[in-house]
Each structure stands twice: as structure tokens, then as C-alpha cells.
LUMVO-385012 format. One record per residue: y, z, x of N, C-alpha, C in turn; residue in one letter; residue number from 1. Coordinates in nm, 3 decimals, always signed. Atoms other than C-alpha are relative to their C-alpha. Layout:
BEGIN
PT;Y;Z;X;Y;Z;X;Y;Z;X;A;NUM
...
This chain:
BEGIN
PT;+0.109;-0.093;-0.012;+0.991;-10.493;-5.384;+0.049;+0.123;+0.077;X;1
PT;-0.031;-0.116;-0.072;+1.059;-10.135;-5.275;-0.126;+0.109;+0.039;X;2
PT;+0.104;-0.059;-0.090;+0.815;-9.913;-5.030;+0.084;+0.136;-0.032;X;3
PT;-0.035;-0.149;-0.004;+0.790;-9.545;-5.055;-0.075;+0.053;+0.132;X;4
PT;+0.094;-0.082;-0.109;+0.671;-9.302;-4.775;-0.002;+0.119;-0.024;X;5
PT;+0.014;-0.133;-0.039;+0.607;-8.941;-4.743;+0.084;+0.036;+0.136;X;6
PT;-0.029;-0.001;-0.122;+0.830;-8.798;-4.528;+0.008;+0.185;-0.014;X;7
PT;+0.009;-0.128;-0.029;+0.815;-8.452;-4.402;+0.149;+0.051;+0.061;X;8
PT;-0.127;-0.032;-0.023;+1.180;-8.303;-4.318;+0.054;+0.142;-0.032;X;9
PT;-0.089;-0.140;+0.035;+1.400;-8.005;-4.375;+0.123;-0.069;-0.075;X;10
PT;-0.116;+0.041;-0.017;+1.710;-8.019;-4.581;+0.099;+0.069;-0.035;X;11
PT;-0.093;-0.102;+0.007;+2.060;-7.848;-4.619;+0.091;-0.017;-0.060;X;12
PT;-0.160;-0.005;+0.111;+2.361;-7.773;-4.843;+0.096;+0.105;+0.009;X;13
PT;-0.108;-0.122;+0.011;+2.670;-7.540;-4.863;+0.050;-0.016;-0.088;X;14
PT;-0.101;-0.006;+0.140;+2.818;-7.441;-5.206;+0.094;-0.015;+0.078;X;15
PT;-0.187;-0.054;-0.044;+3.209;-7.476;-5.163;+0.009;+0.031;-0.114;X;16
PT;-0.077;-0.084;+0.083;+3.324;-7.211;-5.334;+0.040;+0.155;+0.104;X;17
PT;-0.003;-0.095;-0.066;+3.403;-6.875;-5.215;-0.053;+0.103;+0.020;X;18
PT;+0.115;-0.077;-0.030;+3.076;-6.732;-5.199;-0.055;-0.037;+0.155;X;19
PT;+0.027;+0.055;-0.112;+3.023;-6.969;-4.910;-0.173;-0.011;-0.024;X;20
PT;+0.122;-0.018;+0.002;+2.673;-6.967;-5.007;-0.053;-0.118;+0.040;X;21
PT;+0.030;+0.059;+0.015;+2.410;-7.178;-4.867;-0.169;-0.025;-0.023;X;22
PT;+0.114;-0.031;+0.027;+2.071;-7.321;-4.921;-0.079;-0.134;+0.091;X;23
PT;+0.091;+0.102;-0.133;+1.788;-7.477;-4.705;-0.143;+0.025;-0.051;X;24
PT;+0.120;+0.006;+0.023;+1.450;-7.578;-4.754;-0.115;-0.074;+0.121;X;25
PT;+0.113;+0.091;-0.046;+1.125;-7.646;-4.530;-0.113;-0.072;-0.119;X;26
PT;+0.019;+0.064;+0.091;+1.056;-7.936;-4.710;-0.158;-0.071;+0.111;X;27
PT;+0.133;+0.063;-0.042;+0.680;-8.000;-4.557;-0.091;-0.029;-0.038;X;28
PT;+0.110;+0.060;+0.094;+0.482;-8.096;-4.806;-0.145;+0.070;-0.003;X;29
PT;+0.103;-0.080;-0.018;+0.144;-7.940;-4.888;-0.079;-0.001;+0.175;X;30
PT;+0.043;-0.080;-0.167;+0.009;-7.757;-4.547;-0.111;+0.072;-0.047;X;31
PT;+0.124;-0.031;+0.039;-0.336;-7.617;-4.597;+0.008;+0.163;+0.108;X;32
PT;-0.005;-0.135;-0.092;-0.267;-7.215;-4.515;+0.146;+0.028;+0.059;X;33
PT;-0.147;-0.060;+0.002;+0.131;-7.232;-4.489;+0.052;+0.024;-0.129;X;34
PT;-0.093;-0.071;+0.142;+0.295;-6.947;-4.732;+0.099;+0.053;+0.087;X;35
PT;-0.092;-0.119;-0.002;+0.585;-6.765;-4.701;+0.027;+0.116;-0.024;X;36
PT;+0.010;-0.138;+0.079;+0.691;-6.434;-4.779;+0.140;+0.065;+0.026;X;37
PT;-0.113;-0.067;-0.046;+1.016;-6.229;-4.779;-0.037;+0.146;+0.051;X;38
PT;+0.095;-0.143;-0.063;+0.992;-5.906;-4.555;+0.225;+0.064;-0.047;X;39
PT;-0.143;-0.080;-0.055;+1.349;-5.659;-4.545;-0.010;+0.052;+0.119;X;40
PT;+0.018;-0.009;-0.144;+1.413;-5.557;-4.187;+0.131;+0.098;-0.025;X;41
PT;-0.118;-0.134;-0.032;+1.644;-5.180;-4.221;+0.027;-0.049;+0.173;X;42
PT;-0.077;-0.014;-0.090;+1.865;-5.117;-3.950;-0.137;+0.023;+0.090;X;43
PT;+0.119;-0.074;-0.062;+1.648;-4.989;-3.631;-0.118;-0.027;-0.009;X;44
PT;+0.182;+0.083;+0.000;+1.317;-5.250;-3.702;+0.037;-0.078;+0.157;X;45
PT;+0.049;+0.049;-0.147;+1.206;-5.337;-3.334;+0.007;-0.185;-0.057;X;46
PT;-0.034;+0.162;-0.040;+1.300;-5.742;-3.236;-0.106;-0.002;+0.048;X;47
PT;+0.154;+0.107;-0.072;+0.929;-5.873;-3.182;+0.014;-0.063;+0.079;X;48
PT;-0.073;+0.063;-0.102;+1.057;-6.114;-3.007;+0.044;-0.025;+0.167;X;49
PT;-0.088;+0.005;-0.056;+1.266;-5.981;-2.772;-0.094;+0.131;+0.114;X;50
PT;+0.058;-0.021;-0.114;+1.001;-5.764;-2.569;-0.028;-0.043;+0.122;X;51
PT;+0.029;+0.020;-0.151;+0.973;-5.776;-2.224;-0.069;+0.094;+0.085;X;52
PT;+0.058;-0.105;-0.102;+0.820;-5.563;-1.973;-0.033;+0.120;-0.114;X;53
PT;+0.027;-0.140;+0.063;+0.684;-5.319;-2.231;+0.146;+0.036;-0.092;X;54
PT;-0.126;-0.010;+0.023;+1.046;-5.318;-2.374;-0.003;-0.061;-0.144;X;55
PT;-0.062;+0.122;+0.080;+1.212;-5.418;-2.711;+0.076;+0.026;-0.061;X;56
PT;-0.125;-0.013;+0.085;+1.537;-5.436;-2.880;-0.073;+0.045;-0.188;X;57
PT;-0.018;+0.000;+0.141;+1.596;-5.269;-3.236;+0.150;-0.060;-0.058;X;58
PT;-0.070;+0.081;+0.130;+1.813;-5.421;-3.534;+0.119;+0.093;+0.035;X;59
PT;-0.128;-0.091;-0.027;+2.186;-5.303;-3.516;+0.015;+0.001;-0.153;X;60
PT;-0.043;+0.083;+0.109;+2.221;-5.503;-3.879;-0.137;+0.046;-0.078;X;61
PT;+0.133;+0.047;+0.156;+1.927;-5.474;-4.214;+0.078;-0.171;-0.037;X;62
PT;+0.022;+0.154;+0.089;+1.850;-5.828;-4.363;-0.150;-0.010;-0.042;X;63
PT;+0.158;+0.040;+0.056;+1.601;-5.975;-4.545;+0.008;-0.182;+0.050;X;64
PT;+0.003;+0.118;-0.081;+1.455;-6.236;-4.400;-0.147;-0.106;-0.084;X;65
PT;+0.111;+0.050;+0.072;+1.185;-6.515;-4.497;-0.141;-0.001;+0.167;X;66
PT;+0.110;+0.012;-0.158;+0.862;-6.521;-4.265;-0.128;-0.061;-0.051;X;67
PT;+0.148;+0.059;+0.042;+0.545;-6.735;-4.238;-0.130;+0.134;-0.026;X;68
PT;+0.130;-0.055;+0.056;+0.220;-6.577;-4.417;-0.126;-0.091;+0.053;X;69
PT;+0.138;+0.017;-0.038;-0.091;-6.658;-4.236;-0.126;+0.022;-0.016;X;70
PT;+0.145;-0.139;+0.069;-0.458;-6.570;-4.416;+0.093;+0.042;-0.043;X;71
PT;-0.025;-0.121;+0.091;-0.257;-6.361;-4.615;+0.072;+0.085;+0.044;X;72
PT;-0.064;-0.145;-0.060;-0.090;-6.146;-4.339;+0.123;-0.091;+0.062;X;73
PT;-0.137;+0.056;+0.010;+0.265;-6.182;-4.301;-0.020;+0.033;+0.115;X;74
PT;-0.047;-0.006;-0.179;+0.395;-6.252;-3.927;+0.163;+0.073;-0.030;X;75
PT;-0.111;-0.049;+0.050;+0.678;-6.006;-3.944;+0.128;-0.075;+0.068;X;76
PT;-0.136;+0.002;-0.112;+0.900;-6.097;-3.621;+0.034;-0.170;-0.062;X;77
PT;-0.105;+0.096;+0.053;+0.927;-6.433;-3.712;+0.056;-0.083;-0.103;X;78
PT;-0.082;+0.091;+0.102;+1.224;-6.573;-3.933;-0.004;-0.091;+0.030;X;79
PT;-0.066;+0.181;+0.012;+1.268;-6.885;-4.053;+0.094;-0.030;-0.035;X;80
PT;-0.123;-0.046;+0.032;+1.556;-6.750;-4.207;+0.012;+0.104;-0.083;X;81
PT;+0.004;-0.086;+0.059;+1.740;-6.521;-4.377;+0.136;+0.049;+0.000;X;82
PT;-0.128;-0.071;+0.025;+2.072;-6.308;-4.436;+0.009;+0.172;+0.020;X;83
PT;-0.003;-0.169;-0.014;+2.195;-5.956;-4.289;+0.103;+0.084;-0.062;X;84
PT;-0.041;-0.037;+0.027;+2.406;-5.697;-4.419;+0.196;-0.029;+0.020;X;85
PT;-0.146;+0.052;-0.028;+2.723;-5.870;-4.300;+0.078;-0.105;-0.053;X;86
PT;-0.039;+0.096;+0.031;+2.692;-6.192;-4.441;-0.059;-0.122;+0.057;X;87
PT;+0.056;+0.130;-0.053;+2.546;-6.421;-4.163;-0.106;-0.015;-0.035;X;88
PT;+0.062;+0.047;+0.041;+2.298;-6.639;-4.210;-0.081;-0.061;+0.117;X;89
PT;+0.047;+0.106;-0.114;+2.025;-6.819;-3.995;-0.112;-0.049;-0.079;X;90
PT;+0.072;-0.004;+0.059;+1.790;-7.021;-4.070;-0.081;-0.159;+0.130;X;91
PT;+0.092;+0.074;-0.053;+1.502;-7.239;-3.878;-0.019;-0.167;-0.028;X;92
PT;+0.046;+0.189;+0.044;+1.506;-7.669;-3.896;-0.058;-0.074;+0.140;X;93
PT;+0.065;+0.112;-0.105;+1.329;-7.921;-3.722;+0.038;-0.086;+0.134;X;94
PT;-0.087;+0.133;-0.094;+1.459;-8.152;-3.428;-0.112;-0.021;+0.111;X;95
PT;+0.059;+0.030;-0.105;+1.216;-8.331;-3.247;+0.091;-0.040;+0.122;X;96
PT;-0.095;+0.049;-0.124;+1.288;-8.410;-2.887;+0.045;+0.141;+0.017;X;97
PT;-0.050;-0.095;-0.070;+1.372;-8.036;-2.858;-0.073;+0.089;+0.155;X;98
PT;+0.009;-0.021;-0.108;+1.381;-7.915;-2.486;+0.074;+0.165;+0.032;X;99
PT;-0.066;-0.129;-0.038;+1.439;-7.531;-2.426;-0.008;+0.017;+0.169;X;100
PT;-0.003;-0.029;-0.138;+1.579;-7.395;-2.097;-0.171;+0.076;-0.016;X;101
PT;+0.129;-0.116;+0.001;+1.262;-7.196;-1.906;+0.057;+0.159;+0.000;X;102
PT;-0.038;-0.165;+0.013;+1.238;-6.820;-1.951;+0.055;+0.039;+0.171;X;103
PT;-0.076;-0.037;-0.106;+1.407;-6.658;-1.725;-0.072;+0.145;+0.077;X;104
PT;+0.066;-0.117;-0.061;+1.164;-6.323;-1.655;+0.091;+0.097;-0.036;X;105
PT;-0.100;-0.123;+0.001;+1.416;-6.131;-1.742;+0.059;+0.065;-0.155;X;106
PT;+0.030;-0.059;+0.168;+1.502;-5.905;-2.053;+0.111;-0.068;-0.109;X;107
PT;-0.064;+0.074;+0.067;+1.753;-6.192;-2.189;-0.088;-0.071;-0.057;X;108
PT;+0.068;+0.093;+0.029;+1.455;-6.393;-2.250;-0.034;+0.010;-0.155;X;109
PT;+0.018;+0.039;+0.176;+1.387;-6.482;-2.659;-0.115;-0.077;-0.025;X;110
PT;+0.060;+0.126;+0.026;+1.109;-6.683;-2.723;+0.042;-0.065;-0.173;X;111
PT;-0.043;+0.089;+0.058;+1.265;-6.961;-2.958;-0.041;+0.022;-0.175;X;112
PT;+0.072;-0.042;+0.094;+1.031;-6.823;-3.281;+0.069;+0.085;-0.037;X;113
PT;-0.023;-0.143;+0.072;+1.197;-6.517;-3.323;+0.160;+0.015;+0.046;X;114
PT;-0.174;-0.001;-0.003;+1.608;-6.641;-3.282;+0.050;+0.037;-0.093;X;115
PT;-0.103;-0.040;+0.102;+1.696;-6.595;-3.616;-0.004;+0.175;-0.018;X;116
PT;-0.008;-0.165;+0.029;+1.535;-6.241;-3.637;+0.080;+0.083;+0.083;X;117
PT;-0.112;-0.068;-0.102;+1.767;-6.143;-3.294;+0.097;-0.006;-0.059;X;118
PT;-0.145;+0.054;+0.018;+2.067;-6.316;-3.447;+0.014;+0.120;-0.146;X;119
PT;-0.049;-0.101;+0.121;+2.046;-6.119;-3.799;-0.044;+0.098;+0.033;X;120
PT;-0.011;-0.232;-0.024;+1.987;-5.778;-3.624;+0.073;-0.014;+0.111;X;121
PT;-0.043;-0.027;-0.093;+2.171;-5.833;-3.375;+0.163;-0.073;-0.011;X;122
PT;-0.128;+0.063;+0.011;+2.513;-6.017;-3.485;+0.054;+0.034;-0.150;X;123
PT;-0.050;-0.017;+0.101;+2.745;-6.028;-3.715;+0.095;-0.109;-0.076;X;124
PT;-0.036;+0.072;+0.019;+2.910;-6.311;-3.710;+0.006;-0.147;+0.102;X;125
PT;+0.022;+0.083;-0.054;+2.903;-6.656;-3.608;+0.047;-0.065;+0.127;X;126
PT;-0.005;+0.011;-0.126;+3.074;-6.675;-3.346;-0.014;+0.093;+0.135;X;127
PT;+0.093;-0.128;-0.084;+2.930;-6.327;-3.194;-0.115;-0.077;+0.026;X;128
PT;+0.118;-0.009;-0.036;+2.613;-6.510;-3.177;+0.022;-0.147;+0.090;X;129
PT;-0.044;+0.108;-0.118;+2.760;-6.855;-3.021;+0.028;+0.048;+0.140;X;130
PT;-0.004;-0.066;-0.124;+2.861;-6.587;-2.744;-0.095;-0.040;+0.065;X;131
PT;+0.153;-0.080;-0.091;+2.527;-6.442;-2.665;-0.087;-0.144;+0.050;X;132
PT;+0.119;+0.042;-0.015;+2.347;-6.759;-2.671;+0.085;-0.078;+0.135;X;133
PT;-0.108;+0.072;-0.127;+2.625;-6.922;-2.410;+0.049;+0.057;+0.096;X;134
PT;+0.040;-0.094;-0.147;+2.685;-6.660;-2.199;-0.081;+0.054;+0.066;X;135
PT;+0.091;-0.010;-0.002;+2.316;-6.592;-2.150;-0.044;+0.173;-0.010;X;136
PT;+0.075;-0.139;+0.087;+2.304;-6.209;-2.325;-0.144;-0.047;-0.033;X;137
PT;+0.182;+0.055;+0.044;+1.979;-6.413;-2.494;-0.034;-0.156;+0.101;X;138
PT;+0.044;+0.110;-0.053;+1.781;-6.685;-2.309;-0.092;-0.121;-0.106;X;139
PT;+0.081;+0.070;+0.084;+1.614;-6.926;-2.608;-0.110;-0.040;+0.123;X;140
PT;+0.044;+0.087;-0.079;+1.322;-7.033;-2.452;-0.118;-0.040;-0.092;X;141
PT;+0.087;+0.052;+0.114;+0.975;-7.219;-2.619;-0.082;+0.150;+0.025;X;142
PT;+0.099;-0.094;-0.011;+0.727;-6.948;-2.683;-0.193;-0.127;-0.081;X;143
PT;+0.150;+0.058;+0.100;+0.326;-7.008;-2.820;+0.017;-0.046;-0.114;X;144
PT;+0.002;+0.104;+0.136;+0.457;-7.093;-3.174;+0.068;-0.085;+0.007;X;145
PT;-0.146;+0.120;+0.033;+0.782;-7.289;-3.120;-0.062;-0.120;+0.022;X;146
PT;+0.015;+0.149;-0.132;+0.745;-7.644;-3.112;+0.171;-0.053;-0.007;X;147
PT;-0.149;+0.077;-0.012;+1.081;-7.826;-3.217;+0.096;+0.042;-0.122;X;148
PT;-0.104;-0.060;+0.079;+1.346;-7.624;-3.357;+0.126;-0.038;+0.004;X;149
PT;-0.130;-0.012;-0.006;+1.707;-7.601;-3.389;+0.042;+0.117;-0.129;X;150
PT;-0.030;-0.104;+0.097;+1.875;-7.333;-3.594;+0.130;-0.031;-0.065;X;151
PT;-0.121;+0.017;+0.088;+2.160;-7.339;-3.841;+0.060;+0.128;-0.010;X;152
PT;-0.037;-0.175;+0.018;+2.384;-6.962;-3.887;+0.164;-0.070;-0.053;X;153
PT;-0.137;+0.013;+0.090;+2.679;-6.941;-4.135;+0.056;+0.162;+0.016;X;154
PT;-0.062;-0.128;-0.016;+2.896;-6.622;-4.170;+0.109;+0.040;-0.103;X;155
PT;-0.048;-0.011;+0.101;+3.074;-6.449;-4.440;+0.171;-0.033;+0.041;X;156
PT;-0.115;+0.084;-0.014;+3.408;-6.589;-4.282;+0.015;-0.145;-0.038;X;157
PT;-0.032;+0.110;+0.007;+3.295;-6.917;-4.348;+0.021;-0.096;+0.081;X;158
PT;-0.014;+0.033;-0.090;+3.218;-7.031;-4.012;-0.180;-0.037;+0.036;X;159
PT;+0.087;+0.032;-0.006;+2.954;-7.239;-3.910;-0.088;-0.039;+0.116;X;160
PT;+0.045;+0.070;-0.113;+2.681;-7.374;-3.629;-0.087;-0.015;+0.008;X;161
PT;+0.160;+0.022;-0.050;+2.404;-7.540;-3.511;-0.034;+0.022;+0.143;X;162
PT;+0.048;-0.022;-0.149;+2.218;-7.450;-3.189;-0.131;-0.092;+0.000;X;163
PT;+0.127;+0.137;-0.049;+2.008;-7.716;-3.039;-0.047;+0.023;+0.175;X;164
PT;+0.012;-0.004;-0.168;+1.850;-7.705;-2.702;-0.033;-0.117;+0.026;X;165
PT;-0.014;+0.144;-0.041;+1.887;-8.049;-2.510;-0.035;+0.021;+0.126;X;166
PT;-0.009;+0.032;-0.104;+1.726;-8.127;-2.180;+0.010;+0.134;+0.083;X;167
PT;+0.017;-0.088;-0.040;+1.670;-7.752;-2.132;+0.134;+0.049;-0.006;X;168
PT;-0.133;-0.118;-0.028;+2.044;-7.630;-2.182;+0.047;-0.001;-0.180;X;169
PT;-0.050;-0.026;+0.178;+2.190;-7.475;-2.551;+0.127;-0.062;+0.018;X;170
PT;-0.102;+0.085;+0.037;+2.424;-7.689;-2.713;+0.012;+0.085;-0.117;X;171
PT;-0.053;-0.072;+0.112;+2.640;-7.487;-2.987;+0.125;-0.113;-0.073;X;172
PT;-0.112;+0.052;+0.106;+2.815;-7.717;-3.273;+0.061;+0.079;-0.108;X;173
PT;-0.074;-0.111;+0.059;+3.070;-7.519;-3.434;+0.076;-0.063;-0.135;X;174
PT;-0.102;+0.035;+0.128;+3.237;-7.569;-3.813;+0.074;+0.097;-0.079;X;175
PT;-0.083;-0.114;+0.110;+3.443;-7.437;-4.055;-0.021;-0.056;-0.118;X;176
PT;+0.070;+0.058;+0.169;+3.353;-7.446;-4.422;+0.115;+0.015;-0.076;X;177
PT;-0.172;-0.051;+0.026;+3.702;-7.472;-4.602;-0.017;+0.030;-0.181;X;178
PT;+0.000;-0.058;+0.160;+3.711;-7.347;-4.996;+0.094;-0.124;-0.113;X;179
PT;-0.079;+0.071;+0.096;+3.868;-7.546;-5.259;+0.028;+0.084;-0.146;X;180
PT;-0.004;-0.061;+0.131;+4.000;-7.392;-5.557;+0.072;-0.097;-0.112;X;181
PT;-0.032;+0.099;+0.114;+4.052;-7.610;-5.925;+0.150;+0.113;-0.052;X;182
């Protein structure tokens, strides 16, 4: 006899080839009032996000990004993912049990919702953004929407990582995506 369940999850893939391309899905099953929507984000679009004191970073990078639709009105600042003019990639998955450091008051602070939209205006590659989040340039912390994230970011080198926050401190797992040719 075999049992089925419903399970609610995210899940992920990387072509190997030398597009490096990859693909990810929030796989959550009907949600009553969650759409999506793709927005483009030119160079010089203000980091929602990343306000502080009246303050807020613009985009160094254009990408197009994906963002939740609410009623009908798109939430611009935050990605769930998306790709910038360079190549990298980020993109929003699940991990319960996630524990962000606290904000810090200070204009490093990120709330956790709006990482990928810093990372694709603000990087370029994957291990530019393993920097920032480890030397504390950005502070991840939970904001009003986050609940349990972790992020994924690829890079047109072909370089890979997940960022997880554990027990209040960022943990960066780092890969390399290697090519095969027939």
C-alpha cells in the first residue's frame, strides 16, 4: 500500500552546459491571493529595502526580477528572485528553523525580504556578494514579511552559494558548477 501527501516545498536545478543556467520554483501549492509578477529594475531604482534613517541605496546593476503581487498590486522591493545585467542570479527558498542575526540600527541593516533585490543591484558576482554579507557591508536581518528563508545566487562564472542564517549568524556555502562538454 502506498500513502501520498501534499507537501509544500521549493525546488532547484542547474543546466550543465555552458549557459550555466538555472531554474527554481516556489512550489506552494494553491495560496488564496499569492501571484507573481516580473518587474525590470534599470540601473539607479532605489533598494526598498535598504532604507534607513530616511536613507536608501540605488541599483549599481538593471535586472529583472520576480516579485509577489498582492490584490493586484505588485510589491516592487521584494525579489524572490531574479537575474542582473552581469549574470548573477538570486533567488528566495524556504528553511525552516531560520534564525537571523538582530538589526543592527545601522545603515548595513537589510531586512531579509529584500536580499535578493540588494544582491542583483548591488553585485556582480558571487563571490562579491559572499563578501558583503560576511564582512557585514549588509546586515540580513528578519523584517515584517520574512519568515524562513535562505537564498540561493549563481554567477555567470559559474560559481555558486547558499546563504542561510543559523542561530543568528550567516552561514555562506560556496560551489562551483563545472561544464561538461560531449
Amino acid at each position: 500500500m502506498m500513502a501520498t501527501s501534499l507537501v509544500h516545498v521549493c525546488s532547484n536545478f542547474i543546466m550543465n552546459h555552458d549557459y550555466k543556467l538555472s531554474v527554481r520554483t516556489m512550489d506552494l501549492g494553491p495560496e488564496p491571493g499569492l501571484a507573481f509578477g516580473i518587474l525590470t529594475a534599470p540601473r539607479g531604482s532605489a533598494i526598498v529595502g535598504s532604507a534607513k534613517a530616511g536613507t536608501s541605496a540605488v541599483t549599481k546593476y538593471g535586472a529583472l526580477r520576480f516579485i509577489p503581487v498582492e490584490g493586484g498590486v505588485k510589491v516592487p522591493g521584494m525579489a524572490t528572485g531574479g537575474l542582473n545585467e552581469h549574470g548573477l542570479s538570486c533567488d528566495m527558498q524556504t528553511l525552516i528553523m531560520t534564525e537571523y542575526p538582530n538589526a543592527t540600527n545601522s545603515r548595513s541593516d537589510l531586512g531579509a525580504s529584500y536580499f535578493c533585490e540588494w544582491a542583483l543591484g548591488m553585485c556582480t558576482t558571487v563571490a562579491e556578494l559572499k563578501a558583503a554579507v560576511l564582512n557585514g557591508t549588509i546586515t540580513i536581518h528578519r523584517d515584517a514579511i520574512t519568515t524562513d528563508q535562505h537564498f540561493v545566487a549563481r554567477d555567470a562564472l559559474g560559481l555558486s552559494a547558499v546563504f542561510e542564517f543559523i542561530s543568528g549568524e550567516p552561514r555562506v556555502y560556496s560551489t562551483t558548477t563545472s561544464t561538461t562538454t560531449a
